[in-house]
matplotlib code that plots the C-alpha trace (Angstrom):
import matplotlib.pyplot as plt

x = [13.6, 14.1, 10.1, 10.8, 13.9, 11.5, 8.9, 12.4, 13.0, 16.3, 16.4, 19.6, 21.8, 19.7, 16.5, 12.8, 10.8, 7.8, 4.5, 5.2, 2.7, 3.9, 3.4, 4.3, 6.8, 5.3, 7.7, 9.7, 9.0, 10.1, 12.6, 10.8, 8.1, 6.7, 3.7, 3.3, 0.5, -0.9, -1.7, -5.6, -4.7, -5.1, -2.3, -1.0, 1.8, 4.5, 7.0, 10.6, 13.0, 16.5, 18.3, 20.1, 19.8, 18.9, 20.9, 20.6, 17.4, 14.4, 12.8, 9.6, 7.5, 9.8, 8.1, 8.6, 7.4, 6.1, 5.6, 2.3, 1.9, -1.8, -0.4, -2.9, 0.2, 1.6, 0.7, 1.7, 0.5, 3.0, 7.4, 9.4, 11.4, 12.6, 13.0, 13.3, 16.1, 17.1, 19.6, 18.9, 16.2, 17.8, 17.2, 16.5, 15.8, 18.6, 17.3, 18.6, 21.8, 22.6, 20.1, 21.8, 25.0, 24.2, 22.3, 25.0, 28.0, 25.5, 25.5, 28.9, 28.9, 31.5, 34.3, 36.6, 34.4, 33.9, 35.3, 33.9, 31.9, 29.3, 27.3, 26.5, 24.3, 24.9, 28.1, 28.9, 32.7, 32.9, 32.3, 28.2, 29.6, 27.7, 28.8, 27.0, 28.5, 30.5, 31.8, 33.8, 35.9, 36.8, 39.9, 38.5, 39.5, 37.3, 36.0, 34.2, 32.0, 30.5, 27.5, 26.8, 24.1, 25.4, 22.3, 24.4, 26.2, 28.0, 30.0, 29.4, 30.9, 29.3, 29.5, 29.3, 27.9, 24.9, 25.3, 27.8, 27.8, 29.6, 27.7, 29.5, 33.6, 33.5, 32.3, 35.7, 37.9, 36.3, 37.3, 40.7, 41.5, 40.5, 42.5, 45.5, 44.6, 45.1, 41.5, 39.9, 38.0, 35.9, 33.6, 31.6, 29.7, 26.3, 25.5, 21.7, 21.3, 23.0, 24.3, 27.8, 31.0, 33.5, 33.1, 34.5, 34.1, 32.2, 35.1, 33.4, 29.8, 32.0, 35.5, 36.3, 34.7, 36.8, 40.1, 38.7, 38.6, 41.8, 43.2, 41.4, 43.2, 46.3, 45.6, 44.5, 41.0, 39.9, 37.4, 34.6, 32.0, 29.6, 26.9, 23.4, 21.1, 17.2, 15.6, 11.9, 11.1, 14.3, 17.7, 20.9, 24.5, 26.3, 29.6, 32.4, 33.3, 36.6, 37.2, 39.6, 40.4]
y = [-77.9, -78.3, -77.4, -74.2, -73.2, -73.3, -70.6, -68.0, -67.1, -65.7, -62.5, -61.0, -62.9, -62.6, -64.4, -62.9, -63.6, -65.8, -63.2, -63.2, -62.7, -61.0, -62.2, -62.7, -65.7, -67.5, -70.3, -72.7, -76.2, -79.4, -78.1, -78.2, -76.0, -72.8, -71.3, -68.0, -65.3, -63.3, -59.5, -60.9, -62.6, -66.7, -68.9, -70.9, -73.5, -72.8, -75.1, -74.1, -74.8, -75.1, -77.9, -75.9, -74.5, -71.3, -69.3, -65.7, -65.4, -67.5, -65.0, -65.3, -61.9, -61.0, -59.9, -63.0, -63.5, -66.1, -68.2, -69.7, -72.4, -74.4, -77.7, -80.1, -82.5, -80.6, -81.0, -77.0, -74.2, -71.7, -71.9, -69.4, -67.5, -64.4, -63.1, -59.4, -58.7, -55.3, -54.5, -56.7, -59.6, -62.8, -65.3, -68.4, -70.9, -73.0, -73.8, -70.2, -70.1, -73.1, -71.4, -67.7, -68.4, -71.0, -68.3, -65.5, -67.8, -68.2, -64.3, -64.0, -61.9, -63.5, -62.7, -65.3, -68.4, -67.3, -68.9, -72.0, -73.4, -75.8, -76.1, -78.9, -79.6, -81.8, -83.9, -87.3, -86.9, -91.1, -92.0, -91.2, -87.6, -85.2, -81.6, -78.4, -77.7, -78.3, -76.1, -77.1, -75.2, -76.2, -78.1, -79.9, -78.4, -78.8, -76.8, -78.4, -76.0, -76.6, -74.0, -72.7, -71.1, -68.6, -66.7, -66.0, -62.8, -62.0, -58.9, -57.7, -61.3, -63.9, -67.4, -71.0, -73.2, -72.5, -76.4, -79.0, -80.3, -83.8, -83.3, -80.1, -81.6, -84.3, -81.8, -79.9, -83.5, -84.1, -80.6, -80.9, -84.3, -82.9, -80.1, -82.4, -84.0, -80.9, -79.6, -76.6, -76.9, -73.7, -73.6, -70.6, -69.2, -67.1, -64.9, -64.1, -60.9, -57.4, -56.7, -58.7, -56.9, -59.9, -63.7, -66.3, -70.3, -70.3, -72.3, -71.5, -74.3, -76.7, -76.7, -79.1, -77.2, -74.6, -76.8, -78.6, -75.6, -74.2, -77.3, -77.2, -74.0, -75.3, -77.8, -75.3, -75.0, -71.6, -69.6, -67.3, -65.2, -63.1, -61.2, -60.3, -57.2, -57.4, -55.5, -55.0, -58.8, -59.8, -61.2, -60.6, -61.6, -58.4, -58.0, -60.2, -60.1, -60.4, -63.5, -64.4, -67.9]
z = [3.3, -0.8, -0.8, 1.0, -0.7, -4.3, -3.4, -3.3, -6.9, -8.7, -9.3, -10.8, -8.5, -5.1, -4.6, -4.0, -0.7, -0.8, 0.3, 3.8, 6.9, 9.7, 13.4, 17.2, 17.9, 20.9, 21.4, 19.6, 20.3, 19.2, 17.1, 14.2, 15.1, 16.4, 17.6, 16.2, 17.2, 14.2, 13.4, 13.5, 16.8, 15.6, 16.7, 13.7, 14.2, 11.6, 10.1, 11.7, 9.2, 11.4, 12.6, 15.3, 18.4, 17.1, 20.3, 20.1, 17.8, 19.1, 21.7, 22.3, 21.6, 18.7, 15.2, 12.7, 9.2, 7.8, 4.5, 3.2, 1.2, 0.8, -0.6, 0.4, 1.3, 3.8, 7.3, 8.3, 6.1, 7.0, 7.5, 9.8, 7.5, 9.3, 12.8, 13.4, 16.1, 17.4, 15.0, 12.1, 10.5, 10.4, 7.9, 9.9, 7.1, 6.2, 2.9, 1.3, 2.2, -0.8, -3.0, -2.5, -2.8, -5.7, -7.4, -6.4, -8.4, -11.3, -11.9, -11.3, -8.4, -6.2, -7.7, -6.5, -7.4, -11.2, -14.2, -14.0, -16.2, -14.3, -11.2, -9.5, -6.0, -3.3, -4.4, -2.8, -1.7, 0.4, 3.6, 2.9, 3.2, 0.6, 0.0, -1.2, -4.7, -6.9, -9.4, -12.3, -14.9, -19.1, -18.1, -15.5, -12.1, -9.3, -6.5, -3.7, -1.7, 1.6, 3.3, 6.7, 7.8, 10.4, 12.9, 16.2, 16.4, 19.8, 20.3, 16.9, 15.5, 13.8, 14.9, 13.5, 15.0, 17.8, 18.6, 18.6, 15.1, 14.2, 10.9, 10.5, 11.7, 8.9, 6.1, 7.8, 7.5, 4.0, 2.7, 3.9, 2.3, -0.8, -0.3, 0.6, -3.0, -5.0, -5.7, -4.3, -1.2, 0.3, 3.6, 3.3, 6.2, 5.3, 7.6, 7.7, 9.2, 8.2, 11.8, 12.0, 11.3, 11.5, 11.7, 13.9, 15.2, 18.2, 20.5, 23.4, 22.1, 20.0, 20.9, 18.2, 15.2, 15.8, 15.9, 12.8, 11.0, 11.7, 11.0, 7.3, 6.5, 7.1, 4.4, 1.9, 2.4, 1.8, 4.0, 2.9, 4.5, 3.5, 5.7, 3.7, 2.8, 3.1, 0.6, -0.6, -0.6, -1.6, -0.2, -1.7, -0.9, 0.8, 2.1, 2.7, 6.5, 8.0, 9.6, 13.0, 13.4]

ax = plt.figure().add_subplot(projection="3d")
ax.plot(x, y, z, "-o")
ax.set_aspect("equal")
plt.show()
């Protein structure tokens, strides 16, 4: 996923598409893959770069774009980047949310994570337990930061997560014991489509995320979201969303 996430370039704070080639999803398969029908009517296989379940945002017949890339060492020529759903594209590589929101903090344009001086990727925090960023001001305070990659809206809401995640709880426990230690700990949910007007845990697929995460505010960890706009070949952080835990 690193290999995809380097074909998207900053851009004053938001990061430029790849060329993309427009298609027909014909189904997802093994998880990492998809068989996508194209405007000259060959089938490709693309790389599908999500973990999850994808609920919501998978239909087979829906217009998706796709990435190229003729590396001689990959296997697949072309990645899933985008879906089009009825009321918004959705962002379905997981790979851009760290990149965006890196980028975003870089140019300064979330207000309530600037100050600080330097940036650092995937930080070991014990336990084999890594987290997204780091960011780190003059006098030495830290801010741990851990990513979602949101795609499910229901009702107008967007939910984490589409799957059970264990993966997801201990980033939860590990953000709350540095909380409990005195440093700043954030879980920041990136919702990639434009059609969400609020964000919430999805109880209803993993019961214990959602009590994880209340539990993590109560210890200080702070909560962000923000929802995305698609531009001419371009994504960009948007709004931050109102969240109900």
């Amino acid at each position: 996923m690193a290999g995809t996430a380097r074909i998207y370039r900053p851009d004053q704070g938001g990061l430029r598409f790849p060329r993309l080639v427009r298609g027909l999803l014909v189904a997802r398969f093994q998880r990492f893959s998809a068989h996508v029908r194209l405007a000259n009517h060959h089938l490709v296989t693309a790389h599908c770069p999500n973990t999850g379940s994808m609920l919501g945002c998978c239909e087979p017949g829906r217009p998706v774009f796709l990435s190229r890339r003729d590396d001689p060492g990959r296997r697949l020529k072309y990645t899933w980047e985008l879906i089009q759903m009825p009321d918004s594209l959705v962002g379905i590589n997981t790979a851009v949310p760290n990149l965006l929101v890196k980028t975003a903090i870089m140019a300064g344009r979330i207000e309530t994570l600037s100050g600080y001086q330097q940036v650092r990727a995937e930080i070991p925090v014990g336990s084999g337990t890594r987290l997204d960023l780091l960011l780190e001001d003059k006098r030495g305070g830290r801010c741990y930061i851990e990513i979602k990659n949101c795609t499910l809206v229901e009702d107008g809401a967007a939910c984490f997560p589409d799957a059970v995640t264990t993966r997801g709880q201990r980033h939860l426990k590990e953000l709350a014991r540095l909380a409990r230690n005195g440093h700043r700990a954030v879980i920041f949910f990136l919702v990639q489509r434009e059609d969400a007007r609020c964000f919430r845990p999805a109880d209803r697929i993993d019961p214990a995320y959602g009590r994880f995460l209340r539990e993590a505010l109560r210890f200080g960890v702070e909560v962000l979201v923000y929802d995305v706009h698609f531009g001419p070949g371009r994504i960009d952080l948007n709004r931050f969303l109102p969240f109900h835990l």
